[in-house]
N, C-alpha and C positions, 0 to 999 in steps of 0.2 A: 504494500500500500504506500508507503513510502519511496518506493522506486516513482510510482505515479506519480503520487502529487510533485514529485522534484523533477519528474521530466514536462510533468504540465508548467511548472514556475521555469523551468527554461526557455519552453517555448514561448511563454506572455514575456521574458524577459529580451529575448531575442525578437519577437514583433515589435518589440515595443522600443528595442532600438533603431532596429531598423526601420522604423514608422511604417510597418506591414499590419495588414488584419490579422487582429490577436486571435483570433477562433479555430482561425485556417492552421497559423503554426501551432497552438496549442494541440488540436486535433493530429496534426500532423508526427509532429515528437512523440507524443505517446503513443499511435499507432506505431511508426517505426521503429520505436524502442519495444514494446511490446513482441514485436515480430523479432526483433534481434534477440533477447531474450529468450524467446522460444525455441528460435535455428541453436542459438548456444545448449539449451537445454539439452536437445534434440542430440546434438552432435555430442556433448559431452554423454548422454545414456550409451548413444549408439558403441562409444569405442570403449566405453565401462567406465569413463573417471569421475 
């Protein structure tokens, strides 16, 4: 839960410098951190570590 909410305050922090809509990267970060996440899971089960 903590992995989220810090990749959600990255992406409002990163919109928000770069004067981009905050919704879009927020949305954004946590889906692609979420999927990173998973493929790491994924690959780490598969080779046994």
């Amino acid at each position: 839960m903590v992995v989220l909410i810090s990749l959600a305050l990255t992406g409002y922090i990163s919109a928000y410098l770069g004067e981009a809509p905050k919704r879009n990267a927020i949305v954004r970060n946590m889906v692609v951190g979420m999927l990173t996440m998973l493929v790491t899971y994924s690959v780490g089960t598969l080779v046994g570590i």
